[in-house]
N, C-alpha and C positions, 0 to 999 in steps of 0.2 A: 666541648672542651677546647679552649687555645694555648699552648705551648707559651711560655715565658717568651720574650724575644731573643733572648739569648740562645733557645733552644731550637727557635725556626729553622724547619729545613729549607735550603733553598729550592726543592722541588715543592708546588706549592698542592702535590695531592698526596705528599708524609704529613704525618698530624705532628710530628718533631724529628730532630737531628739522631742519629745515634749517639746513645749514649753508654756503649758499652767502653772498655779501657782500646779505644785509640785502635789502630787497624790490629794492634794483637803480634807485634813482629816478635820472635823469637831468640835472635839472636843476631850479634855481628859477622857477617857472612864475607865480609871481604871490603879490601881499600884499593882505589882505582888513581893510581898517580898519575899526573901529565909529565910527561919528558922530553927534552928533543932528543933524546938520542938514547932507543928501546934496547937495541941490542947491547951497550953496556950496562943500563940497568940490569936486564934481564941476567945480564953474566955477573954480575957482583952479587945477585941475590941470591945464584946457583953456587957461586965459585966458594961463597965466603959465608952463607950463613945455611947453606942448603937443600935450601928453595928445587924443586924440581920442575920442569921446561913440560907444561901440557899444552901449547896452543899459541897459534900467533896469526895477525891477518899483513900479507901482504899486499902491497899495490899494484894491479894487474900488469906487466908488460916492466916491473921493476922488481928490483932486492930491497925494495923501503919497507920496512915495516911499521903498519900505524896503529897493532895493538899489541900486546902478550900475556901471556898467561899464566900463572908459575902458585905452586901449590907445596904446602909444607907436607900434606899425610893426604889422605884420598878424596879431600873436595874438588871438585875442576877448577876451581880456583882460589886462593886466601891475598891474593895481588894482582894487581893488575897495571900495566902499563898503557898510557895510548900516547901519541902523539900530541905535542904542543902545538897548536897552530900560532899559537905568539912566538915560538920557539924558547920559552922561559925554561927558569930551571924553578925546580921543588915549589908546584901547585899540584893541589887535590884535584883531582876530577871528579870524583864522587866514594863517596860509602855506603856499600848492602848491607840491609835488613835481612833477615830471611823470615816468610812467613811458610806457612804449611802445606798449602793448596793454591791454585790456582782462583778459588775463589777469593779466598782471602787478600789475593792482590787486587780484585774486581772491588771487593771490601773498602779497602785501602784508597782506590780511586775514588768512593764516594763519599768515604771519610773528608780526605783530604779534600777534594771538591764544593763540600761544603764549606770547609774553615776558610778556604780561599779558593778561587776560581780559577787564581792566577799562581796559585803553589803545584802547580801541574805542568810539570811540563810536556815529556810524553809520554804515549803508551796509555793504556796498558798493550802490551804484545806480547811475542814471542823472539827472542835470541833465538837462530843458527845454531850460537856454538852454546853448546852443551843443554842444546831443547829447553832453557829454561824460561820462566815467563818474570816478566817485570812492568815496574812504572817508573818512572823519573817523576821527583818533584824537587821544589826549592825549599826549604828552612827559612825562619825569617832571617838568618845571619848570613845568607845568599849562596850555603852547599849546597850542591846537588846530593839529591838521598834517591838510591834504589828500593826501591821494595821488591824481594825478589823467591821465587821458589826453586832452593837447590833439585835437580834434577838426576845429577849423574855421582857417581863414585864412583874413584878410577883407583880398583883392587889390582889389575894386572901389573905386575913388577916390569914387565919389557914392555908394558906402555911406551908408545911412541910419539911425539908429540903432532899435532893435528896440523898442517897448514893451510890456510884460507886464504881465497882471492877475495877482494873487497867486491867482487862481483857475482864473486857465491852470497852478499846479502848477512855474512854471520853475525851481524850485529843486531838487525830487523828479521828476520825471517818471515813474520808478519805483523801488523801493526802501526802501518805508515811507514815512510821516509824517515830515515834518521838525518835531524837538525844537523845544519854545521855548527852547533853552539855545543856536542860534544865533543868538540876538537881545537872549537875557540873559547870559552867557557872556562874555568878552572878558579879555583880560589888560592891567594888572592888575588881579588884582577888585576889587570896591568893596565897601569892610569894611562890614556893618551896625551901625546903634549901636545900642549894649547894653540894653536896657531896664532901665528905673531905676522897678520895680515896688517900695511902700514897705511 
């Protein structure tokens, strides 16, 4: 038996691609904005629409903060802010999926691996903050998309919010190095100008 071409896997000892409905994501799990400047986000979300403060990473040896956290009811997170390394205003840095299991994001990775090799960015790993697991890839419209498994719910009312040194690792906990391209990265991008060498 040989597989249509369209249905070729690219590992060449599957007799075809999977063909079940797509990694299977379940729901919108959260939107991760870039900003230059997290702390008034952070407070206009809490001040004014009611967002509550679950988590932030600052930069070790300062008061910068280059991510946060902030949650409408008991997910650890429904927003999320990080740092603009353009210093732009109002781009996306990414949107979660949330899938069910940890397999299912391994799933996910070979899904998407197949359809492009190059829609992968990183991961699969583990997040620090709030133990959960993910993948980064790209859409062909050039978002970054999470795929990701909620781990925590946060029932305590005097929950306190979490603070993180970028050297506690709460982004990677394991699963490689985190790219600087989630920091420089964002949609839409930011055109460079042309050099006007004479």
């Amino acid at each position: 038996w040989q597989s249509p071409p369209d249905l070729k896997s690219t590992l060449p000892d599957r007799p075809q691609k999977y063909t079940g409905r797509g990694a299977a994501v379940r729901w919108l799990h959260h939107v991760n904005l870039s900003t230059s400047d997290i702390p008034a986000c952070s407070e206009f979300f809490q001040q004014h629409l009611g967002f509550y403060y679950r988590a932030n990473v600052v930069l070790d040896g300062t008061d910068m903060q280059v991510a946060s956290f902030l949650s409408t009811g008991a997910l650890d997170h429904d927003l999320a802010f990080t740092m603009d390394g353009a210093r732009a205003h109002g781009r996306l840095n990414h949107i979660a999926f949330a899938v069910d299991t940890r397999e299912d994001v391994m799933r996910a990775a070979d899904i998407l691996r197949d359809y492009d090799q190059n829609s992968l960015q990183f991961g699969p790993g583990r997040h620090g903050i709030a133990g959960t697991f993910y993948l980064y890839v790209r859409e062909p419209g050039g978002n970054r998309i999470e795929v990701y498994t909620p781990e925590t719910l946060i029932l305590a009312p005097d929950w306190k919010p979490v603070h993180w040194l970028t050297s506690q690792n709460p982004m990677m906990y394991w699963g490689g190095e985190m790219p600087l391209s989630i920091i420089g990265d964002a949609t839409p991008p930011i055109e460079k100008p042309q050099s006007t060498q004479s």
